[in-house]
RODO-2510 file (C-alpha; in nm, 4 decimals, decimal comma):
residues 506
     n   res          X          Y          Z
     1     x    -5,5966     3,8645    -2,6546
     2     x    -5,9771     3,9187    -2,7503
     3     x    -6,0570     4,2825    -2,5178
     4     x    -5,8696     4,5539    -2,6096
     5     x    -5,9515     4,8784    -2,4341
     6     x    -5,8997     5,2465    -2,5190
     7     x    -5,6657     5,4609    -2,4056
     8     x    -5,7286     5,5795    -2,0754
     9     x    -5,6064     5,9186    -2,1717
    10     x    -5,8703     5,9268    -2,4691
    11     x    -6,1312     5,8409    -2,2035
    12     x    -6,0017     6,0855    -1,9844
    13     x    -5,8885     5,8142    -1,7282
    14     x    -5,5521     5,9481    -1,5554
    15     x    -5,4253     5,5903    -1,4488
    16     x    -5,2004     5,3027    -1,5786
    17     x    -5,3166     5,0040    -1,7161
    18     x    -5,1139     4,6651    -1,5918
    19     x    -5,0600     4,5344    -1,9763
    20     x    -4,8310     4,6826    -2,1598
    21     x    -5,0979     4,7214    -2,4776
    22     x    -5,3853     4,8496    -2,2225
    23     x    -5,5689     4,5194    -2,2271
    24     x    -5,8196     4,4622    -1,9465
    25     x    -5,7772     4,1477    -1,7773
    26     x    -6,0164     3,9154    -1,6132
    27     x    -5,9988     3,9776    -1,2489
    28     x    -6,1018     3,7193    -0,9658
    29     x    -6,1398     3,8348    -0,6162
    30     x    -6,1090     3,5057    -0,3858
    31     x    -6,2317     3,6155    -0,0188
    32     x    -6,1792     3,3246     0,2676
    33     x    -6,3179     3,3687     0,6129
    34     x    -6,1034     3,3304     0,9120
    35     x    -5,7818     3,2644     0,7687
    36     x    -5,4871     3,4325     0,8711
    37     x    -5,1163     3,5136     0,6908
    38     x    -5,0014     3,1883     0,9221
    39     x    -5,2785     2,9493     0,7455
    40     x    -5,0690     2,9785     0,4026
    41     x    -4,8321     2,7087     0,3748
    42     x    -4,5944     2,9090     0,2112
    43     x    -4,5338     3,1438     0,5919
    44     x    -4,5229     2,9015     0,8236
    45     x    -4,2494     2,7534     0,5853
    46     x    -4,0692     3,0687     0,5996
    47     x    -4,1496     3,1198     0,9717
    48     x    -4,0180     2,7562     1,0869
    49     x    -3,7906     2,6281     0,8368
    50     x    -4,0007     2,3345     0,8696
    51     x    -4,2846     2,2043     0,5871
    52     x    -4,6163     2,3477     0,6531
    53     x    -4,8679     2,1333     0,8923
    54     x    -5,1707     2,1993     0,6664
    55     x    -4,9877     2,2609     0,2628
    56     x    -5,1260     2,5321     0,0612
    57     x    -4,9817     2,4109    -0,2682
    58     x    -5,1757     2,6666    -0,5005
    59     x    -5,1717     2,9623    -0,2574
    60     x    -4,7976     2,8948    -0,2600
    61     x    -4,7711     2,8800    -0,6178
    62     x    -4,9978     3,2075    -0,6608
    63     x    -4,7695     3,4021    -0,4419
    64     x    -4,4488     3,2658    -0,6143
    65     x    -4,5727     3,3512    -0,9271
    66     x    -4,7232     3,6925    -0,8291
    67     x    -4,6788     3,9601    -0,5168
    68     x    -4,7295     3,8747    -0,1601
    69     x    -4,7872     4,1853     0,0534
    70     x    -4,6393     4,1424     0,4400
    71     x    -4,8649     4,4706     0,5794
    72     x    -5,2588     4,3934     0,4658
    73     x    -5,5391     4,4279     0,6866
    74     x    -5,8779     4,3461     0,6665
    75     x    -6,1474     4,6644     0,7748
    76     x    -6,2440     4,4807     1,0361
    77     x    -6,1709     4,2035     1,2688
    78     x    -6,4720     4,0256     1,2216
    79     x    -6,6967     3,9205     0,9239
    80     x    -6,9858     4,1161     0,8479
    81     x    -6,8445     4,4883     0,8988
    82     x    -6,5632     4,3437     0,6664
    83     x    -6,7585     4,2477     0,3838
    84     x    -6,8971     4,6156     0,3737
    85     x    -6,6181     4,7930     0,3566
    86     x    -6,4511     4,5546     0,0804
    87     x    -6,7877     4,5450    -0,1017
    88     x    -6,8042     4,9255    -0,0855
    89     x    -6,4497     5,0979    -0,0007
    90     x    -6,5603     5,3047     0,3023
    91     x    -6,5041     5,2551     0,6396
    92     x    -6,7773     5,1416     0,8142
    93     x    -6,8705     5,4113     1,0200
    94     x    -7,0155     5,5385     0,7710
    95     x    -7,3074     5,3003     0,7558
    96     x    -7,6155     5,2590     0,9894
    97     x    -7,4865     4,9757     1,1085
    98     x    -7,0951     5,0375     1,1842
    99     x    -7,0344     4,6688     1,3357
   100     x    -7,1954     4,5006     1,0744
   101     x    -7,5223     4,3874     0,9043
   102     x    -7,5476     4,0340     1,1018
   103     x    -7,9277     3,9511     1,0281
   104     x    -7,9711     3,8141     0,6987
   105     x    -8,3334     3,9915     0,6734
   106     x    -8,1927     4,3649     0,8437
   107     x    -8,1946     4,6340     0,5519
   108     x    -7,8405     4,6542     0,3728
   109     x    -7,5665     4,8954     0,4697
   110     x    -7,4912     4,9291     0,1120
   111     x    -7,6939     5,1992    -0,0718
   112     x    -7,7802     5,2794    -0,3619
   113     x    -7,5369     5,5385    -0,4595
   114     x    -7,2454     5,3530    -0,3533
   115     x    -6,9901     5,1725    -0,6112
   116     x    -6,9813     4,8423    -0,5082
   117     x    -6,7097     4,5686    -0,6911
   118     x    -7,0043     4,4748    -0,9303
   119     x    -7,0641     4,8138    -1,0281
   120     x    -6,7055     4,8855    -1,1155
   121     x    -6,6618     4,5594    -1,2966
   122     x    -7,0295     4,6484    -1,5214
   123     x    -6,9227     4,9754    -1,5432
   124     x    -6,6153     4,8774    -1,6945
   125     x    -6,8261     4,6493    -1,9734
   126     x    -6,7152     4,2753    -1,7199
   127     x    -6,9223     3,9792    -1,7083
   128     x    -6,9811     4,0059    -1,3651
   129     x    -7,0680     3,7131    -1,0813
   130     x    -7,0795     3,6530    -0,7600
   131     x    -7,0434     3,3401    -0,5499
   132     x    -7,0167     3,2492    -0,1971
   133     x    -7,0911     3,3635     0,1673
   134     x    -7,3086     3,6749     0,1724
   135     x    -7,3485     3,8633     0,5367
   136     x    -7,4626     4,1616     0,3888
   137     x    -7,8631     4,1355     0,4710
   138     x    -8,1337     4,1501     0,2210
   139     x    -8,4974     4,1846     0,1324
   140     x    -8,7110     3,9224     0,1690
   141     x    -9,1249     3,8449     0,1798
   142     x    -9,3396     3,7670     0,4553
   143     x    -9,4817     3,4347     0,3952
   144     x    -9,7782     3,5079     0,1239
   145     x    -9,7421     3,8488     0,1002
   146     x    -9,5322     4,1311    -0,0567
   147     x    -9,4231     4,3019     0,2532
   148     x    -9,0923     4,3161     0,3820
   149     x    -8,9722     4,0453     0,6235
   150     x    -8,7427     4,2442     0,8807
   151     x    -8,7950     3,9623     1,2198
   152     x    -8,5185     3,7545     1,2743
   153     x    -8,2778     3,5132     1,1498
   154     x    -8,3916     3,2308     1,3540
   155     x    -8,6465     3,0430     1,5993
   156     x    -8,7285     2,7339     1,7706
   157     x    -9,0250     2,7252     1,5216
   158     x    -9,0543     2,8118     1,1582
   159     x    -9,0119     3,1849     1,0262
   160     x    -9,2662     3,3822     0,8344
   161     x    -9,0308     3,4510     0,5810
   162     x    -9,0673     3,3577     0,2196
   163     x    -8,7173     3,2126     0,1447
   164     x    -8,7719     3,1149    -0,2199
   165     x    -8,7377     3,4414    -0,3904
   166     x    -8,4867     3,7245    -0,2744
   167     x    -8,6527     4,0528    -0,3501
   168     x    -8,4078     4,2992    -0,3548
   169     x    -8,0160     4,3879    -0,1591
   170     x    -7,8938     4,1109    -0,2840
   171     x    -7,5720     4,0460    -0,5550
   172     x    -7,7946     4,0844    -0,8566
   173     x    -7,8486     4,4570    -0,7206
   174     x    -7,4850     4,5655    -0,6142
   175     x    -7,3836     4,4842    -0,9756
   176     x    -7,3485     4,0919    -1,0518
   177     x    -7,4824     3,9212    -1,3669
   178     x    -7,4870     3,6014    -1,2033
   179     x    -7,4767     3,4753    -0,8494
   180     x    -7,4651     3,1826    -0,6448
   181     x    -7,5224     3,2750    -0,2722
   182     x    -7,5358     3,1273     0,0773
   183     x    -7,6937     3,4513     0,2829
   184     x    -7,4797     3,3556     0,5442
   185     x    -7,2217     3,0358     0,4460
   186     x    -7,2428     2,7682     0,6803
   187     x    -7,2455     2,9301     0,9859
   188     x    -7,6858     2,9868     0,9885
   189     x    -7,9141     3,0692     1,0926
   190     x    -8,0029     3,0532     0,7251
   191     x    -7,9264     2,7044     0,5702
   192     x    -7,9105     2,7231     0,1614
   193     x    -7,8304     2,8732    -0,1120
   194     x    -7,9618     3,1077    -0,4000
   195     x    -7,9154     3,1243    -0,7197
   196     x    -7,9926     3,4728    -0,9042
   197     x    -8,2421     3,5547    -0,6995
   198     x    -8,4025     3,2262    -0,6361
   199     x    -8,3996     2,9429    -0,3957
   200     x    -8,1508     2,6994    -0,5630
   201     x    -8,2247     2,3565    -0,4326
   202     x    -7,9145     2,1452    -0,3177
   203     x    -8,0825     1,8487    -0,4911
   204     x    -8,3311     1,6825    -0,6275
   205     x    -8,4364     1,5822    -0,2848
   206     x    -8,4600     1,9154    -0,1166
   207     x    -8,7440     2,0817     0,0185
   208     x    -8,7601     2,4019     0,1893
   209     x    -8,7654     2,3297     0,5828
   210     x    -8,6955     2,4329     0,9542
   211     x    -8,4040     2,3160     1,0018
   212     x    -8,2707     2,2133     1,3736
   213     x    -8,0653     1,9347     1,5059
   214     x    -8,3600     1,6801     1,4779
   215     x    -8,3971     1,8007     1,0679
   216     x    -8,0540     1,8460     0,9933
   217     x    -7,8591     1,5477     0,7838
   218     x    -7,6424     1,5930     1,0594
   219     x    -7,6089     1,8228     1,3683
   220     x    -7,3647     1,9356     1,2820
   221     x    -7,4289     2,1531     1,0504
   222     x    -7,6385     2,3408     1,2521
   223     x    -7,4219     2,6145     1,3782
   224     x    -7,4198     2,7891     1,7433
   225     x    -7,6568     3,0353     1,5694
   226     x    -7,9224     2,7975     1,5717
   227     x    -8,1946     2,6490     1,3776
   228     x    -8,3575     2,8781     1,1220
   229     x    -8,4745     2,8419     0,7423
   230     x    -8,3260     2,5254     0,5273
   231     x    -8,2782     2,2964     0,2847
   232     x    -8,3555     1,9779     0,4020
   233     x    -8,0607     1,8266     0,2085
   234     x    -7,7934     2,0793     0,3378
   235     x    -7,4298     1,9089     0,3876
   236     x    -7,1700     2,1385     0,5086
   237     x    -6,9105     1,8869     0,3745
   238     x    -7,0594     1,9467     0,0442
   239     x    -7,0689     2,2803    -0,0086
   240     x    -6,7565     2,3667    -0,0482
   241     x    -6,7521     2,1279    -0,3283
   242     x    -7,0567     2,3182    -0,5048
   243     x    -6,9417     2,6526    -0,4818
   244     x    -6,5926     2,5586    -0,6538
   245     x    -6,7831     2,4191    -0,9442
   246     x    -7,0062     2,6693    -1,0024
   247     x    -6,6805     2,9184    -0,9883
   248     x    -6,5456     2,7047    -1,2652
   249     x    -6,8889     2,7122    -1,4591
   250     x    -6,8800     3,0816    -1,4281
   251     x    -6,5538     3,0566    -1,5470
   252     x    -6,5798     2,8259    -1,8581
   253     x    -6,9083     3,0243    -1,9402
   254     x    -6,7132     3,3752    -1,9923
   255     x    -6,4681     3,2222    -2,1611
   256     x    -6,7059     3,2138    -2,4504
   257     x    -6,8016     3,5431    -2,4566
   258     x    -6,6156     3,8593    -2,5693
   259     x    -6,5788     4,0395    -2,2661
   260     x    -6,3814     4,0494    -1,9847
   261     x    -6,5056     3,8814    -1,6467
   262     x    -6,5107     3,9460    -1,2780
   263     x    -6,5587     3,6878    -1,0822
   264     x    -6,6188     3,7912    -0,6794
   265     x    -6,6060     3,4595    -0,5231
   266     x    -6,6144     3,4582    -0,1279
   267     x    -6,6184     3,0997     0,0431
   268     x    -6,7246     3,0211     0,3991
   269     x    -6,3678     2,8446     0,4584
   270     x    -6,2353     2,8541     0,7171
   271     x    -6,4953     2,9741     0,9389
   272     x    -6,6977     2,7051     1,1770
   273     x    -6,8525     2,4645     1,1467
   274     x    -6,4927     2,2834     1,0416
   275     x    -6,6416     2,0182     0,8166
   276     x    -6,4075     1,8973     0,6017
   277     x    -6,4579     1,6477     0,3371
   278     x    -6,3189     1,3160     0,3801
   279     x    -6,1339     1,3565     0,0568
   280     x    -6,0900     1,5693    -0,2376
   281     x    -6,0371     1,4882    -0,5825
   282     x    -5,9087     1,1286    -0,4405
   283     x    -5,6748     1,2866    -0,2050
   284     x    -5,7827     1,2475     0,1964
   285     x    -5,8464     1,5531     0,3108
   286     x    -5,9755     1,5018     0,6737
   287     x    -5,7562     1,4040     0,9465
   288     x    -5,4455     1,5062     0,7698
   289     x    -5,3827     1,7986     0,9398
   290     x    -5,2970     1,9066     1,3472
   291     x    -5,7065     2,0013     1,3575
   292     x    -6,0143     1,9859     1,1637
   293     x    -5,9742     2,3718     1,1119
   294     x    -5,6138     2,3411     0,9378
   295     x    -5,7643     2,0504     0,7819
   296     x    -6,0356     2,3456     0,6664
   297     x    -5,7606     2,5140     0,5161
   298     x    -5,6709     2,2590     0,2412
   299     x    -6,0244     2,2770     0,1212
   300     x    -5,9913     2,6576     0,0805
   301     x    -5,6740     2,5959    -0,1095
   302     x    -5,8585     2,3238    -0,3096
   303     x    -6,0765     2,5708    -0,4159
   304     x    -5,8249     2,7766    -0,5213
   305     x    -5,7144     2,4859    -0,7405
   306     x    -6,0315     2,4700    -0,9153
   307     x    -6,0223     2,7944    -1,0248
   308     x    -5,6962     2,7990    -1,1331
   309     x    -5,7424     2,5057    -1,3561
   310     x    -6,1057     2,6274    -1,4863
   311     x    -5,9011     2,9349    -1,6018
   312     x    -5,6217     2,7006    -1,7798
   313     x    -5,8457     2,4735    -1,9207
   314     x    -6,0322     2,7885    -2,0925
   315     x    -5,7098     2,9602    -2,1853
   316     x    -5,7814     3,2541    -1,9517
   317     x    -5,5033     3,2325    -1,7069
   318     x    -5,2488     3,4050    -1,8584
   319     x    -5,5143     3,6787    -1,8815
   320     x    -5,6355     3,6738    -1,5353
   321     x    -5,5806     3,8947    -1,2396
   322     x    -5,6321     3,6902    -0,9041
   323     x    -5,6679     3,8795    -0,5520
   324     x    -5,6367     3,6302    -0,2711
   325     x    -5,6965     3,8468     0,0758
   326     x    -5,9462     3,7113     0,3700
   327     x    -6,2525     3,8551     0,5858
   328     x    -6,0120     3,9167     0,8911
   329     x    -5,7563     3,7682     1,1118
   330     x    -5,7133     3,4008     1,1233
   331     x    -5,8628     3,1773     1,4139
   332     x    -5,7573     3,0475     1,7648
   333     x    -5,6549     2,6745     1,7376
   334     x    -5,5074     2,5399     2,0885
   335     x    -5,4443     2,2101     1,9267
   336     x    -5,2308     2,3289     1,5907
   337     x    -5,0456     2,5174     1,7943
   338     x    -4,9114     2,2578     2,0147
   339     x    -4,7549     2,1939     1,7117
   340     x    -4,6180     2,4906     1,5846
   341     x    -4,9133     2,6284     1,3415
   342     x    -5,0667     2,9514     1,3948
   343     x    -5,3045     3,1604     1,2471
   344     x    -5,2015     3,4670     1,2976
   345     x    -4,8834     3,4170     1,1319
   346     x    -4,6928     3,3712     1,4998
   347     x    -4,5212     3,6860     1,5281
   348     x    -4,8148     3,9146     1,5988
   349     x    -5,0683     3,8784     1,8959
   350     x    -5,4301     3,8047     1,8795
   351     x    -5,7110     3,6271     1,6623
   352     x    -5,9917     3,6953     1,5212
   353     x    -6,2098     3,9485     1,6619
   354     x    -5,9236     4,1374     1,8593
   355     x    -5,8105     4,4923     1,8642
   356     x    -5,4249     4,3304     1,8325
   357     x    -5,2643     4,3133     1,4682
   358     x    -5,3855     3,9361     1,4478
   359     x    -5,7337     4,0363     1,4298
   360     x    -5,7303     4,1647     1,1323
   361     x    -5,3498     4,0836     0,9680
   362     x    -5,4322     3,9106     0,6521
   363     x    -5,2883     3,7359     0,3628
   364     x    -5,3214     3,9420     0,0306
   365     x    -5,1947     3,7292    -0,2434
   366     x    -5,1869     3,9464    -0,6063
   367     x    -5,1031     3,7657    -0,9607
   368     x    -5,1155     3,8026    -1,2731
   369     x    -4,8744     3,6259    -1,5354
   370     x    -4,5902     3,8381    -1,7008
   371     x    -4,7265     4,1706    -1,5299
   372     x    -4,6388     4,1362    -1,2033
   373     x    -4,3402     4,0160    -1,1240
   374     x    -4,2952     3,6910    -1,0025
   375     x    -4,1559     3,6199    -0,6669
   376     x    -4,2373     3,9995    -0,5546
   377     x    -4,3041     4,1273    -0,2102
   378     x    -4,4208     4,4542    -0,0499
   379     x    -4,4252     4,5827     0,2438
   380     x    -4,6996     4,9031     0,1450
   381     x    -4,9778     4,9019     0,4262
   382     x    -5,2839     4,7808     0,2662
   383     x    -5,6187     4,7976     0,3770
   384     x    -5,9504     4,5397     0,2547
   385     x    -6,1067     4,8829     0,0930
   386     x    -5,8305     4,9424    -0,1411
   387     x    -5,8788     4,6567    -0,3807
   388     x    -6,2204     4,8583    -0,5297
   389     x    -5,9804     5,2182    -0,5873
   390     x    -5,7303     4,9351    -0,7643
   391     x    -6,0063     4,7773    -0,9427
   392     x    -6,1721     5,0834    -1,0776
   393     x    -5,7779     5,2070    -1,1938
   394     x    -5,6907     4,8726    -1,3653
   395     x    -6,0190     4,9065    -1,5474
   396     x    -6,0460     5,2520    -1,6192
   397     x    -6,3672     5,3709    -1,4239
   398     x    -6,3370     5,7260    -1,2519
   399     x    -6,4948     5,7236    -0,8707
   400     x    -6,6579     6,0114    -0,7874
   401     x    -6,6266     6,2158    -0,4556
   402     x    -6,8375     6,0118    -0,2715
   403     x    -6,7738     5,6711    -0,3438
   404     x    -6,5596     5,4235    -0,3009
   405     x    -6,4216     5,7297     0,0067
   406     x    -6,1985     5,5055     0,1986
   407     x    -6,0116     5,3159    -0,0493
   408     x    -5,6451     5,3675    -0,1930
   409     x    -5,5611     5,1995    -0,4389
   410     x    -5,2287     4,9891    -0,4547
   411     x    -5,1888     4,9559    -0,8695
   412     x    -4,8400     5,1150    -0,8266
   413     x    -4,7130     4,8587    -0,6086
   414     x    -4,8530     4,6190    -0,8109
   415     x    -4,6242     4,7471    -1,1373
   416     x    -4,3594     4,8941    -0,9705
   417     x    -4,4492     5,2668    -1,0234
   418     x    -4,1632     5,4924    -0,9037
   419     x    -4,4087     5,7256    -0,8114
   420     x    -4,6418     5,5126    -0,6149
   421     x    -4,6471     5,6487    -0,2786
   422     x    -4,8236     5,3485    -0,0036
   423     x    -5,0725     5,4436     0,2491
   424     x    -4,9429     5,6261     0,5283
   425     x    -5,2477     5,6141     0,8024
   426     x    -5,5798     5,3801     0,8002
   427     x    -5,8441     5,3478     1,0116
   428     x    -5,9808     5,0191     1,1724
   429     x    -6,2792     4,8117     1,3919
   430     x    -6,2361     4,5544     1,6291
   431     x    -6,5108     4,3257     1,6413
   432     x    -6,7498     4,2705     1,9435
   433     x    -6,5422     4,4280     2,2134
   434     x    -6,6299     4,6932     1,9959
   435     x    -6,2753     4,9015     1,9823
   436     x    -6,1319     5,1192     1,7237
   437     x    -5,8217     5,1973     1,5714
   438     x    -5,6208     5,4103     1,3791
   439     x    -5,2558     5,3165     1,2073
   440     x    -4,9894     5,5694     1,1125
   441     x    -4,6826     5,4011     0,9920
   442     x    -4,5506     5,1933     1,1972
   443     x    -4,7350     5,3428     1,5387
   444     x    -5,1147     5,1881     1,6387
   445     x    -5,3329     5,3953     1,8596
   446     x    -5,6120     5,1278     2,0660
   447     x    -5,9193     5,3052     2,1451
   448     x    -6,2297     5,2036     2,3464
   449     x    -6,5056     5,2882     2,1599
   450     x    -6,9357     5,1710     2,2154
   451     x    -7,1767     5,0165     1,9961
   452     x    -7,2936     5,4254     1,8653
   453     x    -6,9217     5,4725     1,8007
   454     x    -6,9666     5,8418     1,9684
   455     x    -6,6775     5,8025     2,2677
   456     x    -6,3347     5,6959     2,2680
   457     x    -6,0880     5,6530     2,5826
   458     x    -5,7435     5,5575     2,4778
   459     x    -5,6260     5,2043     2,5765
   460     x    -5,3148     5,0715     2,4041
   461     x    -5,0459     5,2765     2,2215
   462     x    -4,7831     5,0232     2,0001
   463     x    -4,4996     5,0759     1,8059
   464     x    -4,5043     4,8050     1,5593
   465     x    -4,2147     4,8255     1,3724
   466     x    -3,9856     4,7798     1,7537
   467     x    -4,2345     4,4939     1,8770
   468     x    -4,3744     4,3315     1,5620
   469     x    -4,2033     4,0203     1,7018
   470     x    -4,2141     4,0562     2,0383
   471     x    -4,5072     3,9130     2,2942
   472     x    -4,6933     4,0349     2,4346
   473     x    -4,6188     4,3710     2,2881
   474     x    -4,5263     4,7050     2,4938
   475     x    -4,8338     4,9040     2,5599
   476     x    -4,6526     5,2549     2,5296
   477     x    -4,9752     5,4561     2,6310
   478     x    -4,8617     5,5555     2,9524
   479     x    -4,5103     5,6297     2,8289
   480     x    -4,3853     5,9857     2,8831
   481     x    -4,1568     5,9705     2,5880
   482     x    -4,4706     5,9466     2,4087
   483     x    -4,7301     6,1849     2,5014
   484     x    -4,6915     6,4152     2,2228
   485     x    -4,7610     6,1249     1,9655
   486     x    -5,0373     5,9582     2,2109
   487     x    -5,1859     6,3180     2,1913
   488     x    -5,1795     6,4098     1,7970
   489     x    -5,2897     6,0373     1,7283
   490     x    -5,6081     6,1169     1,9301
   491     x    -5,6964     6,3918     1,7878
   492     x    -5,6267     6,3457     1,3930
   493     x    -5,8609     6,0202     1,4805
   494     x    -6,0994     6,2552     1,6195
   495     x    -6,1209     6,4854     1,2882
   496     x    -6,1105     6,2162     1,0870
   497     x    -6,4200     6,0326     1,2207
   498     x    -6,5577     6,3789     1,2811
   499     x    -6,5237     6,5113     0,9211
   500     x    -6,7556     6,3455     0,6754
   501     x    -6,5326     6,3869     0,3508
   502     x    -6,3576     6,1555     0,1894
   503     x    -5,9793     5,9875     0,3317
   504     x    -5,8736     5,8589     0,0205
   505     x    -5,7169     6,0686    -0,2583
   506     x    -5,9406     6,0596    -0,6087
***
C-alpha cells in the first residue's frame, strides 16, 4: 500500500474507514444508463433458473466478489434529474430545474457551493477524472464572441454556438482533474466529445459539422433528438470502445502517481441508439442476444471488463473500491421479453420513466477485495444520493449543513457495522408524467405532481413488501384500512418538501 491516511479521529473525522490500517482506496463510480437489476446476468439467473439471455460475466463476478444490494433506487426515473442528484446528493427539488437540465447549453443546476463527487474526491487529496455521458448543461460561446450561448440544442441549420472550447459548468469545474465528455452520450442533439475543456476530435479526419441524416456516417446515429453540432466522424459503434480506453488510460496514468484516484466514469450504455459493435475483443457481440438492446448490455459489461483489467494490470485492484449503480430503471424491450428477459428485474412493474418501482429500481453493485465480504447481500433501502455521504465517510471529508442534504450514507452496510441503522423514508421523481414519490419502509405513496412541483393529488398507495411480486400491484389508496397511513404519508411529504433543511443526518 503507497496512501496511508491519518486517523480520522486526529482529523476530527467521526467515521470508519473500510481498511483495517485506515488506507484510502481508489474508488470508481461506473454509472450505465437505462439498465435495470434484470439486465445483470447474474438476476435473471437467479430469477429463472435458466442462463442469462444477454451474460454479464464481470458484473457477475463484481457482485460475487463484493455486495449486491436488492432495495437501490435511482433519484429519478429518468436521466438528467438523476445525474443531479448523484452528482450533488440533494433531491432535485431543490434546483431550478427539478426535472432535469436537458439542454446541453441551459445554465447548470449544480452551484457553486455544492459538493459534488469531484469535490469530495480533491478534497480528500484523489486524482480525480471524469468520463462519459454528461446531461448536466454547460457554458458555451456564441460563435466569435465571448457571450454566453443559452439557444438550443439543435436545428435544421447550423447553431451559433462555439463548440470547440467549453467555458465553464463543465467536469473540470465540479472537481475533476481530467475529463473525457460526451455533453449528452449518443443520444444528441450534440454529437462529440471533449476532452478537458476542449473539442477532442474523434480522428484525424474530423471536422466540426452540422450533423443530420445526410452528414452522419450513418443515420443512425442521429438520435430522435435530431441533428445538432458534430463531429463529422462520429460512430456510435465506436464510442463505447473510446471511452473504455481512455478509463483504462486514466487508470494506468494514476497508477504512477502517489495518490489515490477517483475515477467517475458514466457510459451512454444502454440508452438508444442500440448500436452495438459487431464484435469485441474478437468475441461477436451483435446479434447474440434476444435484441440489439440486450445485445447493448454486453458492451456495458465489456466495459466493465476493461476497467477491471486496467486496474490488475497496474496492481490497483486489490486497492480499489468499485460502485456499479445506473441512471434509472431499465428499458421496455417487447422482443427480450418474449423470451423471458426483463429489465426491470420481472418482479416489479414499470420501465423507465414510470412512477412504478421499475422506473427507478436499480442495480447497485459494491466491491472491494478483502473488505467487503464476498458473496454479501443487503436489503438496506438505498437511494442514487447516498453514494457522495459514503464517499465523503470512506475518505474522511466532513459535509457541511448544506451540502450533500439528501444523501445517507450506506458505509455501515458496506462493513457490517452493528450500529448501522438503513434509511427508513426517501423521496423520489418520476420522469415526464411528472409524479412524485415518497417511500417509508416498505409502503410507497404515488403523487401527481406539475412541472413547478407546487400541487400534489394522491394517486397510488402500495405496500411493497405484500405485492413486490405480484402484477399489477394493489393500489391501496382508496382502502379504508388505510386512511390513517394514506393521511400521515401526505402530510410528512408535505413538510418535507415544504421545509428547506436538510433530510439526511450529518
Amino acid at each position: 500500500m503507497k496512501r496511508t491516511l491519518k486517523s480520522f479521529l486526529a482529523v476530527g473525522f467521526a467515521c470508519l474507514s473500510l481498511a483495517a490500517n485506515a488506507n484510502k482506496p481508489n474508488i470508481i463510480l461506473i454509472l450505465a444508463d437505462d439498465l435495470g437489476p434484470g439486465d445483470i446476468g447474474r438476476q435473471h439467473s437467479e430469477r429463472t433458473g435458466q442462463p442469462a439471455l444477454a451474460p454479464t460475466p464481470t458484473l457477475d463476478a463484481l457482485a460475487n466478489e463484493g455486495m449486491w444490494f436488492t432495495d437501490a433506487h435511482s433519484p429519478t426515473s429518468l436521466c438528467s434529474p438523476s445525474r443531479y442528484a448523484i452528482m450533488t446528493g440533494n433531491y432535485n427539488y431543490r434546483s431550478y430545474a427539478p426535472w432535469g437540465v436537458w439542454g446541453t447549453f441551459r445554465e447548470s443546476a449544480v452551484t457553486d457551493e455544492d459538493i459534488t463527487l469531484g469535490r469530495v474526491a480533491k478534497a480528500a487529496g484523489y486524482r480525480t477524472g471524469f468520463i462519459g455521458k454528461w446531461h448536466l448543461g454547460g457554458d458555451f460561446y456564441h460563435k466569435n464572441s465571448t457571450t454566453i450561448y443559452r439557444g438550443n440544442d439543435r436545428g435544421n441549420v447550423p447553431l451559433d454556438v462555439d463548440m470547440t472550447r467549453w467555458i465553464a459548468a463543465g467536469p473540470r469545474d465540479m472537481g475533476f482533474d481530467y475529463d473525457y465528455t460526451l455533453p449528452t452520450g449518443v443520444q444528441g442533439a450534440i454529437y462529440l466529445a471533449l476532452g478537458n475543456g476542449a473539442w477532442a476530435p474523434m480522428n484525424e479526419k474530423s471536422e466540426l459539422i452540422h450533423l443530420d441524416k445526410t452528414t452522419a456516417k450513418d443515420p443512425l446515429f442521429v438520435s430522435d433528438k435530431g441533428p445538432g453540432p458534430g463531429d463529422s466522424e462520429w460512430d456510435c459503434y465506436e464510442v463505447n470502445k473510446i471511452l473504455a480506453s481512455k478509463a483504462a488510460g486514466f487508470i494506468k496514468d494514476s497508477a504512477r502517481s502517489k495518490e489515490p484516484f477517483f475515477l467517475c466514469y458514466w457510459s451512454p450504455a444502454v440508452h438508444i441508439p442500440h448500436t452495438p459493435p459487431v464484435e469485441l475483443d474478437g468475441k461477436q457481440i451483435r446479434g447474440t442476444t434476444p435484441s440489439l438492446h440486450t445485445d447493448m448490455n454486453r458492451v456495458i459489461d465489456w466495459e466493465v471488463e476493461k476497467i477491471v483489467e486496467a486496474l490488475k494490470q497496474t496492481g490497483e485492484y486489490e486497492d480499489t473500491l468499485i460502485i456499479f449503480t445506473s441512471d434509472n430503471g431499465g428499458l421496455s424491450d417487447g422482443e427480450a421479453a418474449k423470451q423471458g428477459h426483463f429489465s426491470n428485474g420481472g418482479y416489479v412493474n414499470g420501465t423507465k420513466n414510470n412512477p412504478t418501482e421499475g422506473g427507478h429500481l436499480v442495480p447497485l453493485i459494491v466491491s472491494y477485495p478483502g473488505k467487503i465480504k464476498a458473496g454479501s447481500r443487503s436489503d438496506a433501502l438505498i437511494n442514487g444520493t447516498d453514494i457522495i455521504a459514503t464517499m465523503a465517510a470512506i475518505c474522511g471529508v466532513r459535509l457541511n449543513e448544506n451540502q450533500a442534504m439528501d444523501s445517507e450514507s450506506f458505509l455501515g452496510a458496506l462493513t457490517g457495522r452493528g450500529d448501522y441503522q438503513p434509511r427508513h423514508e426517501l423521496m423520489q421523481q418520476s420522469g415526464s408524467t411528472c409524479e412524485v414519490m415518497l417511500r417509508q419502509g416498505k409502503w410507497k405513496l404515488i403523487l401527481q405532481s406539475d412541472w413547478q412541483l407546487s400541487k400534489w393529488e394522491p394517486i397510488g398507495l402500495y405496500n411493497l413488501e405484500a405485492n413486490l411480486r405480484e402484477s399489477p400491484e394493489p393500489n391501496l389508496l382508496k382502502d379504508p384500512a388505510h386512511a390513517e397511513r394514506l393521511a400521515v404519508m401526505i402530510d410528512r411529504y408535505h413538510s418535507m418538501r415544504n421545509d428547506p433543511k436538510r433530510t439526511a443526518d450529518l
